[in-house]
N, C-alpha and C positions, 0 to 999 in steps of 0.2 A: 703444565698448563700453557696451551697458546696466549699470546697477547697480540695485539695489533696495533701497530707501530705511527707512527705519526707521517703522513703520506708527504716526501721532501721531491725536487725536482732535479735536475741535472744542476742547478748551483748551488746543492747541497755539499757537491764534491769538494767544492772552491772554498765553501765560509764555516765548514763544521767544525765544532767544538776539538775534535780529535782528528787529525788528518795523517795518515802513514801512507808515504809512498816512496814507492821501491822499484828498481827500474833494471833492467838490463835486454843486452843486443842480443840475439838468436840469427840465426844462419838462413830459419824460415821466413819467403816474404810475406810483405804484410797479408796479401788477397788470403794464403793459405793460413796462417796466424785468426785471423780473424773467422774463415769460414771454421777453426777449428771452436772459437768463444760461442760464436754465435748460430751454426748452425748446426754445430754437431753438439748440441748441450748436453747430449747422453753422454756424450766419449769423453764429458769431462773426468769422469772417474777411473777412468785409464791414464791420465796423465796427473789430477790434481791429487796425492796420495789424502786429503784431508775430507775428501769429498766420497762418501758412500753410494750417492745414486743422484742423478740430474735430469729432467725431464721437462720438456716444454709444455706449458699449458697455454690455451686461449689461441689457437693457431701462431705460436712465440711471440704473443705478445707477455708473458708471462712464465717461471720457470717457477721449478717446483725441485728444491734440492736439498738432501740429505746428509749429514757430517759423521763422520766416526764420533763417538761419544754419543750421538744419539737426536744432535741439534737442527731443529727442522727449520727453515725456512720457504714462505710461499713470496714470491719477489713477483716484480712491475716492470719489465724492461724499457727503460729511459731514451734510451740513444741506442740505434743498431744502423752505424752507418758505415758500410765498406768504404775502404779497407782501413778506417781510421780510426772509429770509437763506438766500444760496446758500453754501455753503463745499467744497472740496472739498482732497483733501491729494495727494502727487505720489507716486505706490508705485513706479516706475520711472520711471529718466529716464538718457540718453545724456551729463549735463552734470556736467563735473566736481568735485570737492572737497562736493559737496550728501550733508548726513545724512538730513534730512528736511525738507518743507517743505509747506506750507499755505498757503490763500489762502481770505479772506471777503469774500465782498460786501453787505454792509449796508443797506437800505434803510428810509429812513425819510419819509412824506409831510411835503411842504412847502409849504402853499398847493395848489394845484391838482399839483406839480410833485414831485419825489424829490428828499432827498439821498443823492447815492453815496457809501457807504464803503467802499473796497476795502484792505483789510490782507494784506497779504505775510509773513508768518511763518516763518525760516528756522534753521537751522542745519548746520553744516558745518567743515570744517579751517578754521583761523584766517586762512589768506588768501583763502578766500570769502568770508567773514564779511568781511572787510576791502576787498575788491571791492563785496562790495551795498552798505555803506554810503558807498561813493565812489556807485554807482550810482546811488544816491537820486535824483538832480536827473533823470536820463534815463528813471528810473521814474515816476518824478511826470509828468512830459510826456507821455509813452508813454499813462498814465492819464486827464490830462486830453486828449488828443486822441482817445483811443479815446469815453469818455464823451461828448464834443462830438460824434462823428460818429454812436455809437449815439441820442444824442438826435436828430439831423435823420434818420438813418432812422426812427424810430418817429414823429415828423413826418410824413413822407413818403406 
């Protein structure tokens, strides 16, 4: 069953109850990095292995995305400003114990190359809360694999 989520803003990133973020340099610059977040939202499924199908709704001002396992989310995109920050918050979603939650992607050049910042911003009943922060190590991986294969496509 959908629920819908409690509607937070871009400084939900900053002050949430749960906040994971994880970070690393890629080879791609930011312009390309970013046009891959934010305008190529379908092709996230080619690079994010977590992610089954991604689609922009509302002329992108909204995305509409899919998980293995089965977990839907309908999102609000917060912030889309080249080549430095996509952010977008989760307004429905099918997964349990979630009050509200947000995600930024951070970009900053590094040499020729980008560093990603991607921040997970959550809150929810106390044994979510208490799940994501076990989750961390599988988040972090999930992150760094997804980034390593987004970098060799924009190689490619």
């Amino acid at each position: 069953m959908a629920h819908r989520l409690r509607p937070v803003g871009i400084d939900f990133v900053e002050t949430a109850p749960v906040r994971l973020v994880f970070a690393r340099e890629v080879a791609a610059p930011p312009e390309a990095v970013f046009g891959a977040l934010a305008e190529d939202v379908a092709g996230w499924s080619e690079w994010f292995s977590a992610v089954r199908s991604a689609r922009p709704t509302g002329d992108g001002a909204g995305r509409e995305v899919r998980l293995l396992g089965g977990t839907r989310f309908e999102e609000t995109v917060l912030v889309a400003k080249s080549p430095e920050t996509y952010a977008y918050r989760v307004d429905v979603t099918n997964a349990p114990g979630i009050r509200a939650l947000a995600e930024e992607w951070r970009l900053t050049p590094v040499g020729g190359g980008t560093r990603v910042q991607w921040t997970f911003a959550a809150d929810g009943a106390a044994p979510f809360r208490a799940v994501l922060r076990l989750a961390r190590p599988g988040l972090g991986r999930a992150f760094r694999d997804a980034v390593t294969a987004l970098d060799r496509r924009l190689a490619g």
